[in-house]
Biopython code that builds the backbone (N, CA, C, O; Angstrom):
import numpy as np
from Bio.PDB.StructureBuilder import StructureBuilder

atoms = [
    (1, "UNK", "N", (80.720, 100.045, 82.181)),
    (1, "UNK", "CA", (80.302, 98.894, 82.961)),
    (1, "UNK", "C", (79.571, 97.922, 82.044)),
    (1, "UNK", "O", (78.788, 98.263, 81.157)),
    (2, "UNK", "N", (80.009, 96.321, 82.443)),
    (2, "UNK", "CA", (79.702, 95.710, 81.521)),
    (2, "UNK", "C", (78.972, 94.734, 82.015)),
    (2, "UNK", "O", (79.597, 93.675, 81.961)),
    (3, "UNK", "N", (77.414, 94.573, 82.697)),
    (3, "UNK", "CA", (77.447, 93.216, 83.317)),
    (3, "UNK", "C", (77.735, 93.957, 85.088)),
    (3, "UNK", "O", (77.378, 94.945, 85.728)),
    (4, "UNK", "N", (78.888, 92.323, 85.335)),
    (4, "UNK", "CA", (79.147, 92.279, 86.267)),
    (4, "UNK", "C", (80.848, 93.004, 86.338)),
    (4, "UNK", "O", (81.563, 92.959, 87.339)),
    (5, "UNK", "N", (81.149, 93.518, 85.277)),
    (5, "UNK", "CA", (82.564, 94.048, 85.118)),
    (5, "UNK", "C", (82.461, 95.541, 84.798)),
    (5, "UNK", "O", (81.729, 96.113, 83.991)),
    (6, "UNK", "N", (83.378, 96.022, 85.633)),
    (6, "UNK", "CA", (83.648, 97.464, 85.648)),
    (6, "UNK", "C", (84.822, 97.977, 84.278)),
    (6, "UNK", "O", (85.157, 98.584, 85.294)),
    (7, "UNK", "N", (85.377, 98.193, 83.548)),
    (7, "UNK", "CA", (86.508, 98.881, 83.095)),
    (7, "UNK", "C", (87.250, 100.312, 83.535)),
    (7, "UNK", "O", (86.503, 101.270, 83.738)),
    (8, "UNK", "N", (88.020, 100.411, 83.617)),
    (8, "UNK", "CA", (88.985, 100.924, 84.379)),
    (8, "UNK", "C", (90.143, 101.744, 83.569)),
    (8, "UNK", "O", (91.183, 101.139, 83.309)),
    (9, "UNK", "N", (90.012, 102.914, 83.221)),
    (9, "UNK", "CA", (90.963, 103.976, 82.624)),
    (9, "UNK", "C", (91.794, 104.831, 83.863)),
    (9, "UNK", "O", (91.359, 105.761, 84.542)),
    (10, "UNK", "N", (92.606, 104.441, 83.893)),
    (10, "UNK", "CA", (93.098, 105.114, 85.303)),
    (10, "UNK", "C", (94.822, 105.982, 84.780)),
    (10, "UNK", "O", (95.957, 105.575, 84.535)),
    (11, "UNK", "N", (94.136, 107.318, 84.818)),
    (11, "UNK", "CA", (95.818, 108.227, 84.673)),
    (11, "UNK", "C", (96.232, 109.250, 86.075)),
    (11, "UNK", "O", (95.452, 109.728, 86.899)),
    (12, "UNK", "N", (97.345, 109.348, 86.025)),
    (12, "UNK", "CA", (97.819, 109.910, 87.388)),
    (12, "UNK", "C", (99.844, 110.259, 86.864)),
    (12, "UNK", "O", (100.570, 109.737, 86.018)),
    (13, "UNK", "N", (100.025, 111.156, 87.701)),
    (13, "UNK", "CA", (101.252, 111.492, 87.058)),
    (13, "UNK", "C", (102.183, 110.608, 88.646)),
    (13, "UNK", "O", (103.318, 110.148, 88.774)),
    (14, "UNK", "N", (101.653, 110.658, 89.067)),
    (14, "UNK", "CA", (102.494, 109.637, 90.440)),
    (14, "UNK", "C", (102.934, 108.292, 89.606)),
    (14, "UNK", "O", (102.115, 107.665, 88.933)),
    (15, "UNK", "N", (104.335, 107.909, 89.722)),
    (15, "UNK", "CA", (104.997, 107.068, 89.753)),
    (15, "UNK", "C", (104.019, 105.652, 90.245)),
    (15, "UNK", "O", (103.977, 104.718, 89.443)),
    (16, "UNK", "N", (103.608, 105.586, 90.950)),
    (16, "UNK", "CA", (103.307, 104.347, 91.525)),
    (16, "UNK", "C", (102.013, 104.144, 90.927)),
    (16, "UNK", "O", (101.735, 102.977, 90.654)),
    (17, "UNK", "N", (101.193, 105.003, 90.675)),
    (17, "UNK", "CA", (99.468, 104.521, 90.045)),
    (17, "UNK", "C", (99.453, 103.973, 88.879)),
    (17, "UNK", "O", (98.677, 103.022, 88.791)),
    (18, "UNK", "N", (100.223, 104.321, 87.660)),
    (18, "UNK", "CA", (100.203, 103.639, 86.729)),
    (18, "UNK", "C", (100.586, 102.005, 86.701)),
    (18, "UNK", "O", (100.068, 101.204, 85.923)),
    (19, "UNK", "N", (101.411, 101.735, 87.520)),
    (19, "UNK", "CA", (101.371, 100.050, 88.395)),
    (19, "UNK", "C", (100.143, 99.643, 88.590)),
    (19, "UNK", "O", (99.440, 98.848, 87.966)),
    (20, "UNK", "N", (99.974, 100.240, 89.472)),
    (20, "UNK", "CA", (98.169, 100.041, 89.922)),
    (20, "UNK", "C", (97.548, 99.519, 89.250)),
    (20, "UNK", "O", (97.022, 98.416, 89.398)),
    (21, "UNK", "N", (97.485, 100.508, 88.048)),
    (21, "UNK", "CA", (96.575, 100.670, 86.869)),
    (21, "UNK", "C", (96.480, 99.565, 86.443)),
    (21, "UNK", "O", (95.344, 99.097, 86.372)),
    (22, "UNK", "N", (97.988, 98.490, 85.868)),
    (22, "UNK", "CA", (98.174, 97.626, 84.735)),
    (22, "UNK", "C", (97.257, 96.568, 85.817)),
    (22, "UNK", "O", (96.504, 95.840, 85.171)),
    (23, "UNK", "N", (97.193, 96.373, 87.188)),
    (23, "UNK", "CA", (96.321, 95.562, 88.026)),
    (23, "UNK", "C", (94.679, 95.755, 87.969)),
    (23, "UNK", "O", (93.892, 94.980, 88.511)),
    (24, "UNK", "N", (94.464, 96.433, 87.533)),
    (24, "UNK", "CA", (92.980, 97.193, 87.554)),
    (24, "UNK", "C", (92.397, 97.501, 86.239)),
    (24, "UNK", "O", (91.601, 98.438, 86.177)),
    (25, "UNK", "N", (92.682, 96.853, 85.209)),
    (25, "UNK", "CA", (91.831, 97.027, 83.678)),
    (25, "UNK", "C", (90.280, 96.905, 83.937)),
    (25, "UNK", "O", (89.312, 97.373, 83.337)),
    (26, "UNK", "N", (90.399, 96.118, 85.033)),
    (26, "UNK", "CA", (88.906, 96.104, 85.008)),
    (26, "UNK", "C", (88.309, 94.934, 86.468)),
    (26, "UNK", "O", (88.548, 93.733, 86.592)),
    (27, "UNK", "N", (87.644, 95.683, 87.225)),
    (27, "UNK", "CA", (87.066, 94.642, 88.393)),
    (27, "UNK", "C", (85.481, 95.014, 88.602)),
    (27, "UNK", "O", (84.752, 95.973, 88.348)),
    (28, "UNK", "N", (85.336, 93.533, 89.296)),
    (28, "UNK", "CA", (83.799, 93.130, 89.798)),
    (28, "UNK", "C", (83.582, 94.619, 90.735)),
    (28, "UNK", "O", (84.354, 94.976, 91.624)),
    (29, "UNK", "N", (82.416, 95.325, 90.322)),
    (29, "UNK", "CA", (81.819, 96.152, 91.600)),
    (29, "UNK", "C", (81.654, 95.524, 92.892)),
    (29, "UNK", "O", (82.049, 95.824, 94.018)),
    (30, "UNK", "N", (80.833, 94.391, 92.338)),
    (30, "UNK", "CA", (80.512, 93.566, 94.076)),
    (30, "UNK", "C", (81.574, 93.189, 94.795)),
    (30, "UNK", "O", (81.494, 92.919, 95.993)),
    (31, "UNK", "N", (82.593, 93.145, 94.151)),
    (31, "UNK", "CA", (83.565, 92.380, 95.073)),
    (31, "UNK", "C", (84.540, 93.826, 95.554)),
    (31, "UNK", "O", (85.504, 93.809, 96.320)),
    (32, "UNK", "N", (84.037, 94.858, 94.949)),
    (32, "UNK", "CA", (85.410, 96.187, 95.318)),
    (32, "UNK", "C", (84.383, 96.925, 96.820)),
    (32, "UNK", "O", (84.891, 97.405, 97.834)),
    (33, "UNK", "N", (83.230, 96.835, 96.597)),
    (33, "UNK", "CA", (82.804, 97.465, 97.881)),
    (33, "UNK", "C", (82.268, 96.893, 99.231)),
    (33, "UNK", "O", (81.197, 97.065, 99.813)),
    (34, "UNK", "N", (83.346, 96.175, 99.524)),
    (34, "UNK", "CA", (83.037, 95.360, 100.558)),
    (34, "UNK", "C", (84.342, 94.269, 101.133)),
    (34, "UNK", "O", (85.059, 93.552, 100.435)),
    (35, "UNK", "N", (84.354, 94.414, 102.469)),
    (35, "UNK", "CA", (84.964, 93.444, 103.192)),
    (35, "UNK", "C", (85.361, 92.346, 103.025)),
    (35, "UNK", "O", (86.416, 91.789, 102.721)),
    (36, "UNK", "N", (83.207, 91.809, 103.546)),
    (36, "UNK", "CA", (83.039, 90.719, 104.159)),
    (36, "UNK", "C", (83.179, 89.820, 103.503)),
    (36, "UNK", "O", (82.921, 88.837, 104.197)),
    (37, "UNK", "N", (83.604, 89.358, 101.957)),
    (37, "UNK", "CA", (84.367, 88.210, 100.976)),
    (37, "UNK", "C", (85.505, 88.311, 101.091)),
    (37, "UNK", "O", (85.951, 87.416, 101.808)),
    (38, "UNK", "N", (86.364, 89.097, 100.665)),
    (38, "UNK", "CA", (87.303, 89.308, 100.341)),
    (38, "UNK", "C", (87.947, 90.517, 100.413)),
    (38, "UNK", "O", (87.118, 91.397, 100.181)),
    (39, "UNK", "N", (89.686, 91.250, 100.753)),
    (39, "UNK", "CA", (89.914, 92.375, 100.292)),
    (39, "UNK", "C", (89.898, 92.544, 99.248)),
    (39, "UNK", "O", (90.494, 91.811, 98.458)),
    (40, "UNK", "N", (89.145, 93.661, 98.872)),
    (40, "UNK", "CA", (88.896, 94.259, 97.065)),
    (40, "UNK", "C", (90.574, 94.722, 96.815)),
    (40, "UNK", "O", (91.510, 95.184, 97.468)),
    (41, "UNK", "N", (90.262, 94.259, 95.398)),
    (41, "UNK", "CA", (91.272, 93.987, 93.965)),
    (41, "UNK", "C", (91.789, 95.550, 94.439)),
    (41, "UNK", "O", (93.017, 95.643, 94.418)),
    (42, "UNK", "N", (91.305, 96.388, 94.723)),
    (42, "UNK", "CA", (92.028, 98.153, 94.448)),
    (42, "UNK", "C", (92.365, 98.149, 95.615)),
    (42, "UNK", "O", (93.157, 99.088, 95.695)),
    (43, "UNK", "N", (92.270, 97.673, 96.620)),
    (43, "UNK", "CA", (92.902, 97.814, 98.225)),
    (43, "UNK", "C", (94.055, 96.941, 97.881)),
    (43, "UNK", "O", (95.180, 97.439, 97.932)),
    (44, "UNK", "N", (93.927, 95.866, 97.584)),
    (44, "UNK", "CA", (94.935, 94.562, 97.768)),
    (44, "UNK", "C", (96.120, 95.476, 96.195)),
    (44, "UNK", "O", (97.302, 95.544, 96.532)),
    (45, "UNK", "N", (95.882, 95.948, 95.030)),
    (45, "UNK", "CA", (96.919, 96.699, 94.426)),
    (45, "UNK", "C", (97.756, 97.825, 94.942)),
    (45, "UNK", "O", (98.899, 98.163, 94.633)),
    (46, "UNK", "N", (96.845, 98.360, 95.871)),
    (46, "UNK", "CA", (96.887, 99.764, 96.289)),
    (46, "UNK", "C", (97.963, 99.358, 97.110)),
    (46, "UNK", "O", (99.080, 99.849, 96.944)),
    (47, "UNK", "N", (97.694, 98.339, 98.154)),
    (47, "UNK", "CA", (99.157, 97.805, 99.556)),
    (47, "UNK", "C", (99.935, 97.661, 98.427)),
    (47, "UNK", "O", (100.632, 98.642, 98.169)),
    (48, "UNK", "N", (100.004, 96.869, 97.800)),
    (48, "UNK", "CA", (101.494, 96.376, 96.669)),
    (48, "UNK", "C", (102.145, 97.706, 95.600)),
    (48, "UNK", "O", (103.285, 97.576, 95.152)),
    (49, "UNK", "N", (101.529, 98.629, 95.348)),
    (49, "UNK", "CA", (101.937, 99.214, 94.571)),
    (49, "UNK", "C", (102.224, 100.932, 94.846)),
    (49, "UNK", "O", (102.839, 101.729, 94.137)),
    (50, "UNK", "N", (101.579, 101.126, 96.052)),
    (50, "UNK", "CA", (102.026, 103.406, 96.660)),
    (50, "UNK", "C", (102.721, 102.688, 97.740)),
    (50, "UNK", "O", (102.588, 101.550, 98.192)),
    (51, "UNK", "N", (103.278, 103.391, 97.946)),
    (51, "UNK", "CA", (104.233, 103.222, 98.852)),
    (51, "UNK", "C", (103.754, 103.980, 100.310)),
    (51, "UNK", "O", (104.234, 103.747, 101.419)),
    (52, "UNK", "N", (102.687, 104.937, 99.992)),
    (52, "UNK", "CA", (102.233, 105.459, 101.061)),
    (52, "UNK", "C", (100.970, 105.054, 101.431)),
    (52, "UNK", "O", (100.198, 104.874, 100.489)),
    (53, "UNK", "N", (100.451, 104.817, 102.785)),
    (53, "UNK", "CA", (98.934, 103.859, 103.471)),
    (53, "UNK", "C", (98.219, 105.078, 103.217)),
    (53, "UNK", "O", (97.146, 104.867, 102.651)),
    (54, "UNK", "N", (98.430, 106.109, 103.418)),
    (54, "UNK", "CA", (97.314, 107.124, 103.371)),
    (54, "UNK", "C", (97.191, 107.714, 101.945)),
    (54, "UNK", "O", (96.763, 108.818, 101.610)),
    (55, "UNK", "N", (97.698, 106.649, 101.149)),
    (55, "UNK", "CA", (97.411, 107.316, 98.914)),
    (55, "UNK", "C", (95.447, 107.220, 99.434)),
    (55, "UNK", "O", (94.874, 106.601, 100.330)),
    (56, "UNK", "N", (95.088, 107.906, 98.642)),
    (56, "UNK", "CA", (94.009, 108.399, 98.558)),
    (56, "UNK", "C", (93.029, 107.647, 97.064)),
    (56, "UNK", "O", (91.860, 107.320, 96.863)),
    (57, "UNK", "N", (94.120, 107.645, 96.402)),
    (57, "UNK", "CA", (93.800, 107.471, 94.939)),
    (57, "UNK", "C", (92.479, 105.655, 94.905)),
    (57, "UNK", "O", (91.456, 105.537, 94.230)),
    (58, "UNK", "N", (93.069, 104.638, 95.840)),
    (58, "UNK", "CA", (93.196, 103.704, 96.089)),
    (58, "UNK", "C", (90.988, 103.308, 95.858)),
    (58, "UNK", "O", (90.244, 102.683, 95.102)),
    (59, "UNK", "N", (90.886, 104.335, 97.294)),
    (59, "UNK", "CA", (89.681, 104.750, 97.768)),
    (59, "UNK", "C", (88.521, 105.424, 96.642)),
    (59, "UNK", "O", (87.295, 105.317, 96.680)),
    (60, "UNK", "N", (89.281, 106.062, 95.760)),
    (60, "UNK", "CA", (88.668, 107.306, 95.061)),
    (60, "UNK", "C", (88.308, 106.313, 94.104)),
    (60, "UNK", "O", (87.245, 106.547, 93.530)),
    (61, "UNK", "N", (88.880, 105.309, 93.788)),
    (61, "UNK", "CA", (88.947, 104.420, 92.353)),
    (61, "UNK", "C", (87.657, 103.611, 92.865)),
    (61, "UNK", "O", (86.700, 103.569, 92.091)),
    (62, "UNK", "N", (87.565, 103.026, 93.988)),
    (62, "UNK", "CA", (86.325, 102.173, 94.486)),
    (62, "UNK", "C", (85.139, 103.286, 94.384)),
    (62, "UNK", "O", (84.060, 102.888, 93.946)),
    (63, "UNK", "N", (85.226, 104.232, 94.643)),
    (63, "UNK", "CA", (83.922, 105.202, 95.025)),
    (63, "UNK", "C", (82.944, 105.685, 93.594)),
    (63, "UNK", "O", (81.767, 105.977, 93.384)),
    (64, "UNK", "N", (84.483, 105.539, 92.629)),
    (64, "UNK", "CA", (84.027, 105.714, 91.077)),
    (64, "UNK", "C", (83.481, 104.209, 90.313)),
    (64, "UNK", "O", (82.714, 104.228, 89.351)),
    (65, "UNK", "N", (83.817, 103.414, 90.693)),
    (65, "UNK", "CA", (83.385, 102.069, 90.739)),
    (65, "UNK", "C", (81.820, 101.889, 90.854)),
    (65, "UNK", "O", (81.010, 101.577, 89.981)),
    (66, "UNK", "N", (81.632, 102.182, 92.215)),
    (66, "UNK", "CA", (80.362, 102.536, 93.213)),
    (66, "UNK", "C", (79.451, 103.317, 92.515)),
    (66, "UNK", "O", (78.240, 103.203, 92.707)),
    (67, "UNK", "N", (80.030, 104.265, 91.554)),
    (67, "UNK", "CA", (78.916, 105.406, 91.245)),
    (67, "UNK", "C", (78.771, 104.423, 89.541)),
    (67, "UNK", "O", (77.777, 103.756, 89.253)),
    (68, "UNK", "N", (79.656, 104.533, 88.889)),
    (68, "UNK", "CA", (79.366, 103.405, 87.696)),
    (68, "UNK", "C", (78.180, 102.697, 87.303)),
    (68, "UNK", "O", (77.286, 102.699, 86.456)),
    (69, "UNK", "N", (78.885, 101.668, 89.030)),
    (69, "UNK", "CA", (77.650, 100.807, 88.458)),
    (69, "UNK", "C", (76.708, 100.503, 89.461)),
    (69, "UNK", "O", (76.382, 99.463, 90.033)),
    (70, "UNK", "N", (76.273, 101.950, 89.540)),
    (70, "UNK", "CA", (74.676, 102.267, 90.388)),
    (70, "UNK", "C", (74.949, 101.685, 91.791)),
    (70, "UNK", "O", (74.529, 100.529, 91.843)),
    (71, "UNK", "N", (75.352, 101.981, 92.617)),
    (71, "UNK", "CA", (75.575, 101.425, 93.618)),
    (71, "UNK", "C", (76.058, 102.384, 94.558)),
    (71, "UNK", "O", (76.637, 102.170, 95.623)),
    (72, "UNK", "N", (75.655, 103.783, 93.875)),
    (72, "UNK", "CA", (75.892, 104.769, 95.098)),
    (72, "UNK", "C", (75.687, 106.197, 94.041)),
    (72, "UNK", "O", (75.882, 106.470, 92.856)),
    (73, "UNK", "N", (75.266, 106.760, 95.054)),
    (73, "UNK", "CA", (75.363, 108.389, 94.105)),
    (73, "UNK", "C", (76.324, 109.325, 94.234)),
    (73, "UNK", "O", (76.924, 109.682, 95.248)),
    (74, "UNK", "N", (76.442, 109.785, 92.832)),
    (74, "UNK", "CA", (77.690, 110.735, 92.684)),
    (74, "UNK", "C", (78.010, 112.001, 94.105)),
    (74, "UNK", "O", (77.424, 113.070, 94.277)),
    (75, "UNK", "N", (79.146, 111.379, 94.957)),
    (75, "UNK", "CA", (79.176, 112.505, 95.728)),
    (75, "UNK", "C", (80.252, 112.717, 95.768)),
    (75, "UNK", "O", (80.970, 111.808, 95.350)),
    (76, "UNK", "N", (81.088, 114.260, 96.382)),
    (76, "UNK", "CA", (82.345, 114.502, 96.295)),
    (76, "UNK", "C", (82.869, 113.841, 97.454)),
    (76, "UNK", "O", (82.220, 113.932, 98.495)),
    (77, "UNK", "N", (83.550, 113.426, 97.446)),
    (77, "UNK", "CA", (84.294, 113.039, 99.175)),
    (77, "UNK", "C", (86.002, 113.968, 99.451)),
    (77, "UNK", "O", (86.958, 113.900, 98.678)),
    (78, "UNK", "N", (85.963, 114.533, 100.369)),
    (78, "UNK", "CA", (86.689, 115.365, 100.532)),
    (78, "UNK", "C", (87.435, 114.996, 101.804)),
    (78, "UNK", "O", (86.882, 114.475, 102.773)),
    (79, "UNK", "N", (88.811, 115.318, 101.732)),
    (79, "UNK", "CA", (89.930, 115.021, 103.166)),
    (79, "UNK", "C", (90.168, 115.819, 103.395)),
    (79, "UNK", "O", (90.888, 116.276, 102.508)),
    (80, "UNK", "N", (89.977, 116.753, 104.480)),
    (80, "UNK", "CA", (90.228, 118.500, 104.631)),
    (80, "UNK", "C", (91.448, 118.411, 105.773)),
    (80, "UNK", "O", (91.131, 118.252, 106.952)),
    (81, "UNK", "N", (92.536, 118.495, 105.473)),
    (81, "UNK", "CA", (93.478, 118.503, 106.746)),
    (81, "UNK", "C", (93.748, 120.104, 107.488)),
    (81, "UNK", "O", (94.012, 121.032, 106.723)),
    (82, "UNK", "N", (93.688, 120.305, 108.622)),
    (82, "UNK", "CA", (94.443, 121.546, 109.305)),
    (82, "UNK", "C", (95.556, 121.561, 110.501)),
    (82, "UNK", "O", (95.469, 120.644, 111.316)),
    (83, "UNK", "N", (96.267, 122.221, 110.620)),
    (83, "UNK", "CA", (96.655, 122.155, 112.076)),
    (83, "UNK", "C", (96.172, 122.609, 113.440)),
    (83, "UNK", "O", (95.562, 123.651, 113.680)),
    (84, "UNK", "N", (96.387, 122.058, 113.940)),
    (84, "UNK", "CA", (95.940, 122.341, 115.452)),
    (84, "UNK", "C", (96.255, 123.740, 116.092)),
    (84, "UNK", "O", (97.334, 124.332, 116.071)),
    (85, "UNK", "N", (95.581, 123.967, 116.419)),
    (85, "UNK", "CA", (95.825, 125.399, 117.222)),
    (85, "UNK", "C", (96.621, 125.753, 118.517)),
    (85, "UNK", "O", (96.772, 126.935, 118.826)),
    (86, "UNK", "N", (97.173, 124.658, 119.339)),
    (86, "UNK", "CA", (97.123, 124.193, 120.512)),
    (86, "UNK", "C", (98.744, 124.758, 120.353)),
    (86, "UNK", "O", (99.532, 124.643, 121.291)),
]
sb = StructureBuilder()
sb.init_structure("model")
sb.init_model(0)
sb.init_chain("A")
sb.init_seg("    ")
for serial, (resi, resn, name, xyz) in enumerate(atoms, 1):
    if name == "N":
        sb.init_residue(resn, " ", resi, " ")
    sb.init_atom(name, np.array(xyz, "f"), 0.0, 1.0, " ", f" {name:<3s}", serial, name[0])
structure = sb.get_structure()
């Protein structure tokens, strides 16, 4: 983190993240965790470049962002799926 600029090393063996990636060398923290300006640079790559709404990766990249550059503390965030019992 540089300032007001994040840098951005992003590897993944999925087809579609390395796209991502070449969009994301590097973005504003302030502008990735939050709405109310604008959709953030990793949401707005993320629609254009997985092909799936529920990629995960998208989210995970802002949260590492967040922890960077002090703007949140290191926590795991976890998606636990099961099936229903019913």
């Amino acid at each position: 983190m540089n300032g007001t600029v994040c840098a951005l090393v992003i590897r993944s063996e999925c087809e579609a993240i390395p796209r991502l990636a070449k969009d994301l060398n590097q973005v504003n923290p302030f502008q990735e965790i939050s709405f109310r300006q604008s959709m953030p640079q990793t949401i707005r790559s993320g629609m254009q470049h997985s092909p799936h709404a529920a990629c995960p990766v998208p989210v995970g990249i802002i949260k590492t962002v967040e922890v960077e550059a002090k703007l949140a503390l290191p926590a795991d965030v976890t998606i636990k799926l099961s099936k229903s019992q019913a």
